[in-house]
C-alpha positions as CSV (number, residue, x, y, z in Angstrom):
1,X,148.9,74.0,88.2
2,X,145.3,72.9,89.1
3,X,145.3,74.3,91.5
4,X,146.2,77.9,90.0
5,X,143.6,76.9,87.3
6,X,140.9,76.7,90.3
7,X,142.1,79.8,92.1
8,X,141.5,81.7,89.0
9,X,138.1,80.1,88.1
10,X,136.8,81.2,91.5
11,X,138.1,85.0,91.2
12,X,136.3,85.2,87.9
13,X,133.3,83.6,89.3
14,X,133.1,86.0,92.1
15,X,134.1,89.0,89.8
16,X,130.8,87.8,87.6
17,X,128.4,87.5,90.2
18,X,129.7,91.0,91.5
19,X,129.6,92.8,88.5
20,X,125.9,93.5,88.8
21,X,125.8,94.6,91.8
22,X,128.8,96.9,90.9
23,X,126.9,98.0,87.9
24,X,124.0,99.1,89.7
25,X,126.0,101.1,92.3
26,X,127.4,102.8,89.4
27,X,124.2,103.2,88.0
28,X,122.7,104.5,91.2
29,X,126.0,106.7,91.9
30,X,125.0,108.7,88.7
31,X,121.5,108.6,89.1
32,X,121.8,110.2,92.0
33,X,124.7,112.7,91.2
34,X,122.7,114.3,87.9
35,X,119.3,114.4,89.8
36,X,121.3,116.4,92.6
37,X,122.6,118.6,89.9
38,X,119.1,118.9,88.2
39,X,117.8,120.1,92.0
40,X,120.1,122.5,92.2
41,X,118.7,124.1,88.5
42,X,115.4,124.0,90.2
43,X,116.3,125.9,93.3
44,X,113.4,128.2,94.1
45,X,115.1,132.0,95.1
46,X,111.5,134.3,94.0
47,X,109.6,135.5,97.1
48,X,106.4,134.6,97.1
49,X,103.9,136.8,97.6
50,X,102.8,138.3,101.1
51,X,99.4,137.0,101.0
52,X,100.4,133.2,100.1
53,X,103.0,133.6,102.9
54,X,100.2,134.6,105.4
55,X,98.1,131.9,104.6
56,X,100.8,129.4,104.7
57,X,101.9,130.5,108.2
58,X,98.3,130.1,108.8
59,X,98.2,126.4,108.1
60,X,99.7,126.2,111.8
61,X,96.6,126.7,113.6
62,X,94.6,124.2,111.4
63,X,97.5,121.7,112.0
64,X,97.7,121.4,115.4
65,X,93.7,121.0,115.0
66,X,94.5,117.8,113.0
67,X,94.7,115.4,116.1
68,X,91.0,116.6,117.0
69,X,89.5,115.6,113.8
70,X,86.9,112.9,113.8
71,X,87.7,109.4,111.9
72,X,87.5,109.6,108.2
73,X,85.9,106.8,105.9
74,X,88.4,105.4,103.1
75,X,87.3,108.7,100.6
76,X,89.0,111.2,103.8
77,X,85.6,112.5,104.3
78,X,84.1,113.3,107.6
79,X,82.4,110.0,108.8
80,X,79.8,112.4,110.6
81,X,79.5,114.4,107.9
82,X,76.2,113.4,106.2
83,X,76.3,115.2,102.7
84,X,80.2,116.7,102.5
85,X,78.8,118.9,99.5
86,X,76.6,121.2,101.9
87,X,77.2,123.8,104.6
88,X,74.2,123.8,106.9
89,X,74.0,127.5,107.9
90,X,73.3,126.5,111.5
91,X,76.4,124.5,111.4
92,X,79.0,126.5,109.5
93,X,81.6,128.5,111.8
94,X,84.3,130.8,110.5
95,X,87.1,130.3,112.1
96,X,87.9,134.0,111.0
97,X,84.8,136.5,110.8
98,X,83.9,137.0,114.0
99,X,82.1,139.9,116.2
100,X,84.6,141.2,118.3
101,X,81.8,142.2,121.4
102,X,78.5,139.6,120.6
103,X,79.6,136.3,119.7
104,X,77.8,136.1,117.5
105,X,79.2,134.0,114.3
106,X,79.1,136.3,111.0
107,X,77.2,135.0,107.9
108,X,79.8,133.6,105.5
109,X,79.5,134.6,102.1
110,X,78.4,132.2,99.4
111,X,81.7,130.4,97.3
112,X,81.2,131.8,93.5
113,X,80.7,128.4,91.2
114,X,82.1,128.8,88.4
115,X,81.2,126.6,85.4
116,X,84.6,124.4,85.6
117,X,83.6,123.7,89.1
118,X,81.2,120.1,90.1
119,X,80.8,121.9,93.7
120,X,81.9,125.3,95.2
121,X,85.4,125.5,94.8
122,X,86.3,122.4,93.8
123,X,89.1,122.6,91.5
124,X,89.6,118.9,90.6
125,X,91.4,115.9,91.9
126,X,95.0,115.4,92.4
127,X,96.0,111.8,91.9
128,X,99.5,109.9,93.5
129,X,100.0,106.9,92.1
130,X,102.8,105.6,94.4
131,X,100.4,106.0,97.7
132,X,97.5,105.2,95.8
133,X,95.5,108.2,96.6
134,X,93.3,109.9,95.3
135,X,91.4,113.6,96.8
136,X,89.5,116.4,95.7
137,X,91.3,119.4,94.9
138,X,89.9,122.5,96.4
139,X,90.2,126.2,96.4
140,X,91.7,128.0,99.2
141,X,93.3,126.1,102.7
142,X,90.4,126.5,104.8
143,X,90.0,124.4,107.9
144,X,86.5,122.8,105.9
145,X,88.1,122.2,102.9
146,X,91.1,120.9,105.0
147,X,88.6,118.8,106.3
148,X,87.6,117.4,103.2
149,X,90.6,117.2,100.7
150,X,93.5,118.6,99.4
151,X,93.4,122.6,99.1
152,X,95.5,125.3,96.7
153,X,96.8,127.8,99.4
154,X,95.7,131.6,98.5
155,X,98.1,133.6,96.7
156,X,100.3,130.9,95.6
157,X,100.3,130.4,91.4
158,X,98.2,129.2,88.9
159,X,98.2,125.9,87.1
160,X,99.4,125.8,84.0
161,X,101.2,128.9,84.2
162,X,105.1,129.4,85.4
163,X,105.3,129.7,89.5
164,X,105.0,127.3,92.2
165,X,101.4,126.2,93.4
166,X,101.4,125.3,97.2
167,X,99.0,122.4,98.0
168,X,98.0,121.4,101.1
169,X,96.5,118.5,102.9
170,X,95.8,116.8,106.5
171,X,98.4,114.1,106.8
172,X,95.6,112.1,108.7
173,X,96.0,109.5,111.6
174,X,94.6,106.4,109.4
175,X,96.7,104.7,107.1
176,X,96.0,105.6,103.3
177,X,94.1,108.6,104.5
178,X,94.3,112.2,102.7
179,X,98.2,112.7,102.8
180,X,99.2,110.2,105.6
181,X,101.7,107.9,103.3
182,X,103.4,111.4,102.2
183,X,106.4,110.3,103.4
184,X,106.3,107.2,101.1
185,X,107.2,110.2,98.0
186,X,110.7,109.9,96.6
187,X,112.2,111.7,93.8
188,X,110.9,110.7,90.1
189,X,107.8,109.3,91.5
190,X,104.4,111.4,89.4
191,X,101.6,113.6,90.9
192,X,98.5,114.5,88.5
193,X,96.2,117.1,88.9
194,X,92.9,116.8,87.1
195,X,90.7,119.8,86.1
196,X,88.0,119.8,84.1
197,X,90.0,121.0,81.0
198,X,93.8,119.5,81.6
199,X,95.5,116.8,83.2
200,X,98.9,118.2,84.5
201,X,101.5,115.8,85.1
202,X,104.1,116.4,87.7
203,X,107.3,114.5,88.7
204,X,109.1,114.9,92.3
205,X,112.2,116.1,92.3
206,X,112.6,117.7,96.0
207,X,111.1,116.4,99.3
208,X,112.3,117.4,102.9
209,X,111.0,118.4,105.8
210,X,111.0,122.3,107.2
211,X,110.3,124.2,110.3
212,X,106.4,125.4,109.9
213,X,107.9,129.1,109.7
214,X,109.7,128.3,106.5
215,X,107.9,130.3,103.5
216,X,110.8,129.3,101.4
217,X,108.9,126.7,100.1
218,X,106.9,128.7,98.2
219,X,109.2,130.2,96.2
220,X,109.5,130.1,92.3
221,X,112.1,130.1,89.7
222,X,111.5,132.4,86.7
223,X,110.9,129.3,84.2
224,X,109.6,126.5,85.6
225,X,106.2,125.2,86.6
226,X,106.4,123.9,90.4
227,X,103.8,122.6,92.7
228,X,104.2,121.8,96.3
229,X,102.6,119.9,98.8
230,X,102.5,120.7,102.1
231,X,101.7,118.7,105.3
232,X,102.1,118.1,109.1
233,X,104.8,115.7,110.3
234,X,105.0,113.5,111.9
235,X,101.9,112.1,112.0
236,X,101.3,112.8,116.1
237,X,102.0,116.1,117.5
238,X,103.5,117.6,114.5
239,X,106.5,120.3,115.1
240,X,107.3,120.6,111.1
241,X,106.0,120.5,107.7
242,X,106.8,117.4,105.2
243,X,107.2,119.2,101.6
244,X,107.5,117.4,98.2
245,X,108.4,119.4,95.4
246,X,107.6,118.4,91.7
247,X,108.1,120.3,88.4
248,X,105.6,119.2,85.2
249,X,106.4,117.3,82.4
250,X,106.8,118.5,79.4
């Protein structure tokens, strides 16, 4: 009878020292089974638009530029780079407006600066908590502002308005620098972007990774407010694009 008496103590012992971990599977198993249901709601099926498409394939050439870049100091800026806020004229190169028969290098034209804006095209700051970073936000994925922070990608939608704004950014060799710990992203971690006149708060709800081909990422939905960031993986001689979706918070 003692025995039996033991036999049973143990199973309920073992049953209550399971019983959390069986709990959090549970918990986990739903988790899991409504956020994949929520993804599916947020499936993107709108075409972007041609020109956010071209720049986006664009993106390939100033990837494959990323292994060349110099080292960057803890803020992702240039280490070379003495004032990251100026564009000597001698200096500047477009990597687009050329002469097709002199050589000769065109004479960019000056960035419009808006009130909102602390430099030319300087949207803001976006702002990831879970990789600790934090980068200027600027206007248009050029290989300088590439060079310098995280950039909106032409064409792509507005903040603050329904669409999906694509955001891209070196993923950098150094740890912690510009979007290097992307990977680190998981769904229900937050993004903020800060302007000058709104803090927009985004959770993840999507990331994979994508042949550099696949525009599909820009896409929207019809109601939701998207943004997506965009870099090269891996790290070293990068063949596709890390993306992490997130949708803002009500």
């Amino acid at each position: 009878m003692k025995r039996k008496i033991s036999t049973l103590l143990i199973i309920i012992g073992i049953l209550v020292a399971a019983y959390p971990l069986a709990n959090r599977a549970y918990i986990w198993y739903w988790e899991n089974k409504l956020l994949e249901g929520f993804e599916s709601e947020l499936e993107l099926q709108i075409e972007s638009k041609t020109t956010s498409e071209a720049d986006y394939l664009a993106l390939q050439v100033l990837f494959e530029q990323e292994s060349e870049l110099a080292d960057r100091d803890e803020s992702g800026l240039l280490v070379s780079d003495p004032n990251p806020n100026l564009i000597p004229a001698e200096d500047y190169i477009d990597p687009i407006d050329r002469t097709q028969n002199s050589g000769t290098v065109s004479e960019p034209e000056p960035e419009p600066v808006t009130p909102q804006s602390s430099s030319p095209g300087t949207l803001g700051k976006i702002v990831i908590p879970k990789i600790d970073l934090t980068m200027p936000l600027l206007s248009g994925a050029t290989e300088y502002n590439l060079n310098r922070g995280a950039a909106t990608i032409a064409g792509t939608s507005v903040f603050g308005e329904i669409g999906n704004v694509g955001i891209a950014g070196h993923r950098g060799r150094s740890y912690g620098i510009m979007f290097n710990r992307l990977d680190e992203m998981t769904i229900g971690d937050t993004i903020e972007v800060v302007t000058k006149e709104k803090t927009f708060k985004y959770k993840v709800y999507k990331t994979h990774i994508v042949e550099p081909t696949d525009v599909t990422v820009l896409y929207r939905n019809s109601k939701d407010q998207i943004i997506t960031l965009v870099t090269c993986d891996p790290v070293r001689n990068p063949t596709h694009r890390l993306i992490v979706h997130a949708i803002l918070e009500p």
